[in-house]
Structures are given as C-alpha cells and as structure tokens.
C-alpha positions in Angstrom: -17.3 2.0 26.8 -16.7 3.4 22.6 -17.9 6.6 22.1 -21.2 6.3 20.1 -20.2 8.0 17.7 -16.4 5.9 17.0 -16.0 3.8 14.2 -14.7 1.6 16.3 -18.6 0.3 17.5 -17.7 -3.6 18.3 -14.1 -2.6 20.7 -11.8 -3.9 18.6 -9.3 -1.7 20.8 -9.6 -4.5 23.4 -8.4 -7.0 21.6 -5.1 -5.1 20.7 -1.9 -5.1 22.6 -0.7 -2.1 24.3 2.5 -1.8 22.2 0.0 -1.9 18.9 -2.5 1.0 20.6 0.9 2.9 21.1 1.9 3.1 17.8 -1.7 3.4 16.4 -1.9 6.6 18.4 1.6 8.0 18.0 1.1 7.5 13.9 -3.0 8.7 14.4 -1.5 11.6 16.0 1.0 12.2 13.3 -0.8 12.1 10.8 -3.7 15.0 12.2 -0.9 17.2 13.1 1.7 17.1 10.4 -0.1 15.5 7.2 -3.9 16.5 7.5 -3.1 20.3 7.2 -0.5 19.9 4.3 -2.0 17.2 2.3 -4.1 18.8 0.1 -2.3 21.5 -1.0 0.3 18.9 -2.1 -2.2 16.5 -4.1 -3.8 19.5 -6.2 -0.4 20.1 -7.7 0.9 16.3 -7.9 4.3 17.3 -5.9 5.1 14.6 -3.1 5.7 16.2 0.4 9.6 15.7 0.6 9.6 17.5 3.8 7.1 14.9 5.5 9.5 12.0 5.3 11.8 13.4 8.3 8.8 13.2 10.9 8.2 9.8 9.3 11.4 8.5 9.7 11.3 9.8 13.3 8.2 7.6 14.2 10.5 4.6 13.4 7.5 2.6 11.5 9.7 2.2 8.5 10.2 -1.7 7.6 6.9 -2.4 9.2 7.5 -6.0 10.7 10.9 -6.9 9.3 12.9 -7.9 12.0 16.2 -6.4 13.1 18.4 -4.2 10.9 16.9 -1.2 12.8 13.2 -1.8 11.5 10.6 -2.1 14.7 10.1 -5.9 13.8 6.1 -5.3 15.2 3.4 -7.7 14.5 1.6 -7.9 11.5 -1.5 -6.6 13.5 0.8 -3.5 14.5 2.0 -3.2 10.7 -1.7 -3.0 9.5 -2.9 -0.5 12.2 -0.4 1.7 10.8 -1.1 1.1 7.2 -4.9 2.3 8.1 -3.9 5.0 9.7 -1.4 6.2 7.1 -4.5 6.0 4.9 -6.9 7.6 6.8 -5.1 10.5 6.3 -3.9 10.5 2.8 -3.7 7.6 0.5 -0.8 9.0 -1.0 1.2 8.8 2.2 -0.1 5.2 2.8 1.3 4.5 -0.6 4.6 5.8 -0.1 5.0 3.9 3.0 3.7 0.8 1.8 6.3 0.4 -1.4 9.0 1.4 0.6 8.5 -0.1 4.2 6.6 -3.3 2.8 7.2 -4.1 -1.1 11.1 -3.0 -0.7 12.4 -3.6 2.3 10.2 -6.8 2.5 11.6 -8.4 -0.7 15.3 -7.9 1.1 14.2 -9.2 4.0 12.6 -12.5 2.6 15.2 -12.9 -0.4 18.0 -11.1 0.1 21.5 -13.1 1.8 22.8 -12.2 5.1 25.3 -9.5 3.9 22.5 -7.9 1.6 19.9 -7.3 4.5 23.1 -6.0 6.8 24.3 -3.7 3.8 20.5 -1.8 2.5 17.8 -2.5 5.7 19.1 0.0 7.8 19.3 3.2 6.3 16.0 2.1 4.8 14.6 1.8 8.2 16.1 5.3 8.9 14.4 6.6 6.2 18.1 7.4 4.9 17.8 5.6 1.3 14.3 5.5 0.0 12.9 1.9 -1.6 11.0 1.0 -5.2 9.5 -2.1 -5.8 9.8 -2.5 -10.3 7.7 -5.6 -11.4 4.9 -4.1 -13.7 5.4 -3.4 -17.5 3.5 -1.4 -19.5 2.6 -4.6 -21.5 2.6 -6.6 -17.9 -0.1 -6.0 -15.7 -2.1 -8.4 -13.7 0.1 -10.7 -15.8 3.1 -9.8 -14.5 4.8 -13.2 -14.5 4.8 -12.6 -18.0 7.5 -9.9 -17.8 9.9 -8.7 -20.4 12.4 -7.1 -18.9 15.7 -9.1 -19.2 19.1 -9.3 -17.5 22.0 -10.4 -18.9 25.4 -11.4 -17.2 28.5 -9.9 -18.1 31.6 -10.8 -16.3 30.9 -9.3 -12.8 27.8 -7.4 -13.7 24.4 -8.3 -15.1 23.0 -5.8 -18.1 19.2 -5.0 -17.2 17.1 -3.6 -20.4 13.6 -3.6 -20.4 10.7 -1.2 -19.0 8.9 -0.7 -15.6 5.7 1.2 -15.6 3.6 2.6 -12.5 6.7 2.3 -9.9 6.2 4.0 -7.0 8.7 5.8 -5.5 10.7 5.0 -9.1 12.2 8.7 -9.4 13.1 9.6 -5.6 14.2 5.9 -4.7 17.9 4.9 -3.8 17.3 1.6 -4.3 14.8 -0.1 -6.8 14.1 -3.2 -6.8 14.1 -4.4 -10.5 12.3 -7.5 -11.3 13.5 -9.3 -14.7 14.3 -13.1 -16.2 18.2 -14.1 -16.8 19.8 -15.6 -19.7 17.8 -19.2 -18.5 14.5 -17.5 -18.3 14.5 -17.5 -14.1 13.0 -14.3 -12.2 15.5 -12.3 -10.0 15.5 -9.1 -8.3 18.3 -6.7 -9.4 18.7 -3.7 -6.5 19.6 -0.9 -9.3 21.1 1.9 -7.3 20.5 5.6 -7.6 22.6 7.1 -10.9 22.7 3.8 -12.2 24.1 5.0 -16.2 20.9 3.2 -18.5 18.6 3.5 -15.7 16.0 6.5 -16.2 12.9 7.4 -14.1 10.3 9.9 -15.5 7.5 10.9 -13.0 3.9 9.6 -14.7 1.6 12.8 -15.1 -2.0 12.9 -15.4 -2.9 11.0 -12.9 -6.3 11.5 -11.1 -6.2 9.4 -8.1 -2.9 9.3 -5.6 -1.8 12.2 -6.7 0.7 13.2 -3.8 2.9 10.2 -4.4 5.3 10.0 -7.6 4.9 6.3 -9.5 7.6 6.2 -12.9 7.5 5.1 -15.9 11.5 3.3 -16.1 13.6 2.4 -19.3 16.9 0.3 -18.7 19.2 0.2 -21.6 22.1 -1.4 -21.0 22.5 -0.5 -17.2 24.9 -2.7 -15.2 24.0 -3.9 -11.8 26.8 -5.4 -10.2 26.5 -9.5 -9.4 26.2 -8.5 -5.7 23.0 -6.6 -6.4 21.2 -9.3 -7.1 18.9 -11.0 -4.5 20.5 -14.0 -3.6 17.3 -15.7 -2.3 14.9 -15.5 -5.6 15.0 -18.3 -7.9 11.5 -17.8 -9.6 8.5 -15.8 -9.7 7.1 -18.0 -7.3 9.7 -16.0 -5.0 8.3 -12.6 -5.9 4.8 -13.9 -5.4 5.7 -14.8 -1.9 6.7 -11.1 -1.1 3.3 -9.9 -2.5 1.5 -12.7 -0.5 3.3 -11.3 2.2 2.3 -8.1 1.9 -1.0 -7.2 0.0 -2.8 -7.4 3.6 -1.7 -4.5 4.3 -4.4 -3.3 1.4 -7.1 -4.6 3.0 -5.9 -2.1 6.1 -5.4 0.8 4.0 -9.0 0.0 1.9 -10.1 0.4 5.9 -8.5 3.7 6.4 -9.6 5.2 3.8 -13.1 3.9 4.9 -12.7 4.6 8.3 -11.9 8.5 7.0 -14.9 8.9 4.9 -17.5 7.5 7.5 -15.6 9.8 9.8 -16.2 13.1 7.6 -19.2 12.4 6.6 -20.7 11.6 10.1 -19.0 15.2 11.2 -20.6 17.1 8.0 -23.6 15.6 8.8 -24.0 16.7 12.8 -23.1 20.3 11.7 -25.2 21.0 8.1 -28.7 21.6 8.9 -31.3 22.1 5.8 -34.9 22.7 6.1 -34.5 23.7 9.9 -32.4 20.6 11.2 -29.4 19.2 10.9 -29.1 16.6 8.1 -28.2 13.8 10.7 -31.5 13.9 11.4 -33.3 12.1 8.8 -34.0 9.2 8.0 -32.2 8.4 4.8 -29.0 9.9 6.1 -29.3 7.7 9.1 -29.5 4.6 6.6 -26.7 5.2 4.9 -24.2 5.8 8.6 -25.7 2.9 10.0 -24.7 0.9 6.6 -21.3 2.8 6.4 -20.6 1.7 10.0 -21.8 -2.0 9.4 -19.5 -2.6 6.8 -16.6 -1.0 8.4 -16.9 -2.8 11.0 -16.7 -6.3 9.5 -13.9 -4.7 7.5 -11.9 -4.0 10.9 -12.4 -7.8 12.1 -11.6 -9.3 8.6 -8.4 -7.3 8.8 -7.9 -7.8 12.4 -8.3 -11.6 12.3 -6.4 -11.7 9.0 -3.3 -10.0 10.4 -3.4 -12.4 13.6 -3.5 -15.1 11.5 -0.2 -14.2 9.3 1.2 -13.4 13.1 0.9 -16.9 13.4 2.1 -17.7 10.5 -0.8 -19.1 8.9 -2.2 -16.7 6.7 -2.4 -17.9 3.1 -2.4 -16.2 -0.3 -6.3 -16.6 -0.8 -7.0 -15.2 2.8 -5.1 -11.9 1.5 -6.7 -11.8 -1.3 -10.1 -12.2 0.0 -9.6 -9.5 2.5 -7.8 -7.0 0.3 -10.8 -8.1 -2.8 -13.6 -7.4 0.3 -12.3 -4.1 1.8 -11.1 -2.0 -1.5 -14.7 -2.9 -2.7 -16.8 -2.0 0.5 -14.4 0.7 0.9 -15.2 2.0 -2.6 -18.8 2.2 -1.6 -18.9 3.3 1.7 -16.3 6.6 0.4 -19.0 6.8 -2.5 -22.0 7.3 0.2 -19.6 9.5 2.1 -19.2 11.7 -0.8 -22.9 11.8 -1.7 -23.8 12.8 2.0 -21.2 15.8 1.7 -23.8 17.2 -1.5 -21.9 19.7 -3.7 -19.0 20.2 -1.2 -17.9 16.6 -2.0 -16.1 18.2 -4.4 -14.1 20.8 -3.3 -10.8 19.6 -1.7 -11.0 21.5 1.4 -13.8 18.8 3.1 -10.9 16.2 2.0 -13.7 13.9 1.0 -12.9 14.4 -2.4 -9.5 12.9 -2.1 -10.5 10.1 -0.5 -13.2 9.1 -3.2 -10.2 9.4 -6.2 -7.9 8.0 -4.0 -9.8 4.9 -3.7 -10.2 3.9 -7.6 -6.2 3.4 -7.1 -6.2 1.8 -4.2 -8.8 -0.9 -5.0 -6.8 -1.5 -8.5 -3.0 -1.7 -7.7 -1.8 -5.0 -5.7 -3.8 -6.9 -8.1 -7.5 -6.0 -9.0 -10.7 -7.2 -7.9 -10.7 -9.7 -10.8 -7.1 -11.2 -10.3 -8.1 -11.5 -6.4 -11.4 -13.3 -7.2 -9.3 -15.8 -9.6 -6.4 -16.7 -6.6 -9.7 -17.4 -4.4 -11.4 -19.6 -6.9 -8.9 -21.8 -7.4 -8.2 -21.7 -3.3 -12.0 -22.8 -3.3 -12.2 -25.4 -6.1 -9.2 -26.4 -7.0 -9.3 -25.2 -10.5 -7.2 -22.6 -11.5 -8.9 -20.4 -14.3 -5.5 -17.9 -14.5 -3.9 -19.0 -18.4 -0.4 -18.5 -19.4 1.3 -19.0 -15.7 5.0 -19.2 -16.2 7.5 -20.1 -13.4 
C-alpha cells in the first residue's frame, strides 16, 4: 500500500523496474544527504557547488541513457526518474545535469562519428571533462534556427565568430558544443575545447531564478576549432532539432520534481503550523488546495511515465515532448505557486526551500523552448498547419 500521505497516490512504483527504483533511491538519497543541506547557501550567492560534482560523478548517472562509452545506457524511464529527482532537490543541480549528461553528451552520441564518441563520452561520463550545449544567441531565441554565428574553414581548422547567450555550463565546461552555419549556410556543431584563443565565457549575473548553476554569455572571434571537432553526423538544423526532440522530456520530469517538492513541503508545513488552535491541515481550504496539488501531480507522473516508455520504444515524437514538457512546467508553475501561498510569509525566506522552488520554476518552464513555441510544434502535430514563419534548414 502508498503511504497516504506520498505523492506517489496512484503506485506508479509498480509499474517501474527494479533497476529504475535503484537508482531513483540511490539519487533520492543523494540528493537529501549531500545537496538539500548545502543548496541554499549556494543559490543566495549565485556560486555553483564545485565540490558536489565528485559525489555526482560517483553515482555514475552522467550520460543519462547514452549507451556505452562508460555512461549507464538506462532507459529513458530511468533517465527521467533521475531528472525529477535532481529537481526535487534543487533546480539548479537538475540543470547542470541536464546540459551536460543530456544536451552534451547526447548531441555526441546521436551525431558525432565513431572515433568522436570514443575520444569525449567517457571522461564526460566520469564527470572528468564537463559539457555545454551553445545554440541560443542573444538575437536567437525561440528562433534559434535563425542563428548568426558563423564558421569558416581554413585549411585544417574552421574560424567560429559569432555569440552564444544563456549557455549553461559555458564558463566551467571542457567541451562546448557550438552550434553555427558554414560557408554554404548548413548547421554543424563545432566541440570548442577549454582555452580555445577567441573563445571567451563570462558568467551572466543577475539572475533571479536558477541561481546555483552558471549559464554564459560567449563571444568567438576568430577561434579555430580543428576540422576533427566538428560533428561528423550534423548536416542541418533539422540534426540539432533531433537532439532537443530527444531530450526536452526530460523537462517534463524535472517540471515534476520540482512539483513533487513543493506539494511535499507544503504538505509537511501544513501538518506542523497550527493557527487559531489547530493545525492548518485542518481546514477546509487548505485541504482544497493538497487535494488539487496532488491531482495534478499525479497526472503529471503518468504523462511523464508513459511518455518516457514510449521514447523506450522508440516511438515518442517531437509533439508528444512537447505536450508533456508545455503540460508539466505549467501545472508545475501553479501547484509551486499554491505551495508557496500555503507556507504564508515564510514562503519567502530560503530556509523553508519553497522559495527556491517558486523562482526556480519561471526558468524551468521558459528554457527548452517556451510554452508558446511548445503549443506551435503541437498545433501543427494536430492540424497539419504549421503557424512557426521564417523556418530555415
């Protein structure tokens, strides 16, 4: 029997493997121990927890489910289980994970040659060389196809100049992934390694949501990647849209993390803060907004669950992700927004972690294309009709 008081209400345990309840736990437990009690301190003053990634690395989740080259090759089921409960702890780490294990090492994986994966996957699934993922622009958005950024060849090099904005991982990363058109106007991704001369990273400030995880703003200007570097699988952007196909499920798990956290905390708060001689659980219109939190979460963790078995069978599309990442960031966004009302004024204050979970969000339901861009990919899924202008190859 669930516990009454588990988000899990509907058992979705049961229908997991016992290799994906391992590493749930082993990650759950992880994350309580190590992150929970450091996270915070971290976010309020926008450093990234360099001495986390160690105890990451050792729970050998890094590469999510690429396949050989030392990454665990689990399913995608097992991939977003983690994802969530990455999130559920701090959004920031579910971030950090998700460019490098997923983004990164997924673009070498799908487009990269034989010697390529052999040379980079492995000491990114040791966590020994760190992954960055640079598509947007600061002119290029949710148009990204659109981007500027151009590379040149030059005898046994390309020349990259152009700029990246919002890269995670940009200015710790050994390997970023830069994504520009050649001399004939074709996408390719150009691996720019650490030190690279014309290649500066500069750590965005300011931010109010994320906080604990460094994205860059990057300038190329003249920086030569050698012919080698370049992914010898990516012909177009129709390449790079495959990789974010790919990938922007594991969104949909985080959005439920993140959930999963607030309904969590807020049930807790609830059971112990007693005004006007009872505990706040108690009443009626607290007891609306649980059993609403709970609802919601709950289809989120079968959207996400079915979603994942599908792209384990290989037939998840691009419109299933994107209706699943569109539906969970935007139930998650309300059901951490009732969390954070419940809390009253100590919704605010860091310490109830609430608070970071209700910034954290905004960024989460924005980045990996926004609730507009999703609702466009479905539509023309559902009609036929695309209504996205200005699509280049």
């Amino acid at each position: 029997m669930t516990e009454p008081s588990s988000p899990d209400f509907y058992a979705l345990e049961e229908l997991l493997t016992p290799e994906e309840v391992a590493v749930r736990d082993r990650v759950r437990k992880w994350c309580d121990t190590e992150v929970l009690p450091r996270i915070n301190d971290y976010w309020e003053r926008a450093e990234f927890p360099f001495e986390l990634v160690p105890g990451f690395a050792e729970l050998g989740i890094a590469g999510g489910t690429v396949q050989g080259y030392g990454s665990p090759g689990m399913s995608a089921v097992a991939a977003g289980l983690v994802a969530a409960e990455l999130a559920r702890a701090d959004g920031s780490v579910g971030t950090f994970n998700g460019v490098h294990s997923f983004l990164a090492m997924q673009s070498i994986a799908m487009l990269g040659s034989e010697e390529q994966k052999e040379r980079w996957l492995p000491a990114m699934a040791r966590m020994e060389k760190i992954g960055a993922f640079g598509l947007t622009e600061p002119r290029h958005g949710s148009d990204a196809v659109a981007l500027e950024t151009r590379a040149r060849r030059d005898g046994d090099a390309f020349v990259l100049d152009g700029q990246k904005k919002w890269i995670g991982n940009g200015t710790i990363a050994d390997h970023v992934i830069i994504w520009a058109r050649d001399e004939e106007g074709a996408v390719g991704g150009y691996v720019v390694d650490k030190g690279t001369p014309g290649f500066t990273a500069t750590v965005m400030t300011g931010k109010t949501a994320l906080r604990a995880v460094w994205q860059a703003e990057i300038t190329l200007e003249g920086a030569r990647v050698p012919a080698e570097n370049r992914l010898a699988n990516c012909r177009s952007f129709k390449d790079v849209s495959t990789v974010l196909d790919r990938t922007r499920y594991t969104v949909a798990w985080r959005a439920l993390g993140v959930a999963t956290a607030a309904y969590e905390l807020a049930l807790a708060h609830c059971l112990r803060r007693e005004q006007f001689g009872q505990p706040i659980a108690g009443y009626q219109l607290v007891q609306e907004k649980l059993a609403t939190m709970l609802a919601e979460i709950t289809t989120m963790q079968l959207m996400c669950w079915r979603l994942s078995s599908l792209a384990d069978d290989g037939r998840m599309t691009a419109a299933m992700a994107s209706l699943a990442k569109r539906h969970c960031c935007a139930t998650a966004r309300r059901i951490v927004a009732d969390a954070r009302d419940l809390f009253g004024g100590d919704g605010i204050l860091l310490e109830h972690h609430i608070a970071r979970h209700h910034a954290d969000i905004e960024a989460i339901y924005t980045f990996e294309g926004t609730d507009h861009v999703q609702a466009l990919i479905i539509g023309r899924e559902i009609t036929g009709h695309s209504a996205i202008s200005g699509r280049r190859r």
